[in-house]
C-alpha positions, 0 to 999 in steps of 0.5 A, a space after each residue: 211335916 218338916 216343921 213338927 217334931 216326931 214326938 209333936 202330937 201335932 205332928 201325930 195329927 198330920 200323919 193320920 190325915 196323910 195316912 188317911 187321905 193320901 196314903 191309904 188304900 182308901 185315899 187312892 180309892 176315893 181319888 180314883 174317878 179324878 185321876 180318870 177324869 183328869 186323865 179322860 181331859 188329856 186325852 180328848 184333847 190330843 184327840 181334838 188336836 189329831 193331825 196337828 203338831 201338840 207338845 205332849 210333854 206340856 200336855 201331860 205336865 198340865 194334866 198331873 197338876 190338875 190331878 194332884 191339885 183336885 186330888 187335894 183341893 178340888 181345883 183346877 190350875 191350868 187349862 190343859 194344853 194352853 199356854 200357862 197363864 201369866 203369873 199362874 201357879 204352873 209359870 211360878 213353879 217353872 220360874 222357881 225351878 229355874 231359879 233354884 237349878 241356876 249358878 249362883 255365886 253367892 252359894 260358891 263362896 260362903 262369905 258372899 252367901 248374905 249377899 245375894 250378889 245376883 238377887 236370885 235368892 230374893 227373886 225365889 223368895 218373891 215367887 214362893 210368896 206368889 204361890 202361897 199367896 195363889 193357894 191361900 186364894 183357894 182356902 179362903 174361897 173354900 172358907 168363904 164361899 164354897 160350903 160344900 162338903 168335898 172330902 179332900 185333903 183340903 176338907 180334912 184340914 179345915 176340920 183340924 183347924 176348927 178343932 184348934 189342933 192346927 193354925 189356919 197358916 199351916 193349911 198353906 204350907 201343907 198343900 204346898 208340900 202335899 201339891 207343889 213341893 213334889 213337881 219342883 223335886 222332880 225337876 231340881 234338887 228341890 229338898 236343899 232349898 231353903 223356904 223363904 223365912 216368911 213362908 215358914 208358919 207354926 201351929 198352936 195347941 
């Protein structure tokens, strides 16, 4: 909710849906059988690969994204224990990570910063376009063609955006904070990065 203000009744909206559907004793409940599903997923896989060598660490990551993404919108983004697919929503993540965690001149010397010597923050701005490109790919599907009601966090969005208290832009840029935004802050200073301008949308009245 970095783009309303506190006073916003906006704002008062996307906290009643985080405190209903993600915060809540409720919210933790109702998600119950998918953490344990995705959990069942990891493990009958290290079962089927028992005896040969497995890299847990991958593993566990490809799990907790399939947990936090169907906890949310239903969906699974990697195949748990396969290679990450070619431009998936997991290899961004990974490439903005190591964009974002890498020496950039431009940042040491203040009068260098519009520059962009080494590209990267052109190069990050390219991958953040990717992954809302991915997760607008999902809402549109929800809207388009999957009619069935799901109850996630997702399912609570789209009624805000029927009643026109939120823009539909802003559906994309709360999933990416609720789904993305937290993987990225466990592996880098995530919260001192800048969203490139054309990702950052406004709701309405």
């Amino acid at each position: 909710m970095i783009f309303l203000l506190s006073s916003d009744p906006r704002w008062k909206a996307m906290r009643s849906i985080h405190a209903a559907h993600v915060f809540s004793l409720r919210g933790l409940a109702a998600v119950r059988a998918i953490r344990e599903r995705k959990v069942r997923d990891i493990v009958d896989y290290l079962r089927r690969r028992a005896g040969t060598e497995v890299d847990v660490g991958h593993t566990v990551y490809g799990g907790m994204l399939n947990l936090l993404s169907n906890a949310f919108f239903s969906v699974d983004v990697v195949d748990v224990g396969a290679e990450p697919v070619h431009g998936g929503l997991p290899e961004l993540l990974h490439e903005i990570v190591e964009k974002v965690t890498m020496p950039n001149i431009s940042d040491l010397v203040p009068l260098l910063r519009r520059l962009d010597l080494q590209g990267m923050r052109r190069a990050t701005a390219r991958r953040f376009e990717r992954v809302f490109h991915i997760l607008d790919g999902i809402i549109d599907r929800r809207l388009a063609v999957d009619k069935e009601n799901h109850g996630d966090y997702l399912d609570s969005l789209l009624d805000l955006v029927s009643a026109g208290k939120i823009a539909r832009d802003t559906v994309t840029i709360m999933l990416f904070e609720t789904n993305c935004k937290p993987l990225l802050a466990h592996h880098a200073s995530f919260d001192t990065f800048d969203l490139p301008p054309s990702t950052r949308v406004a709701t309405h009245d």
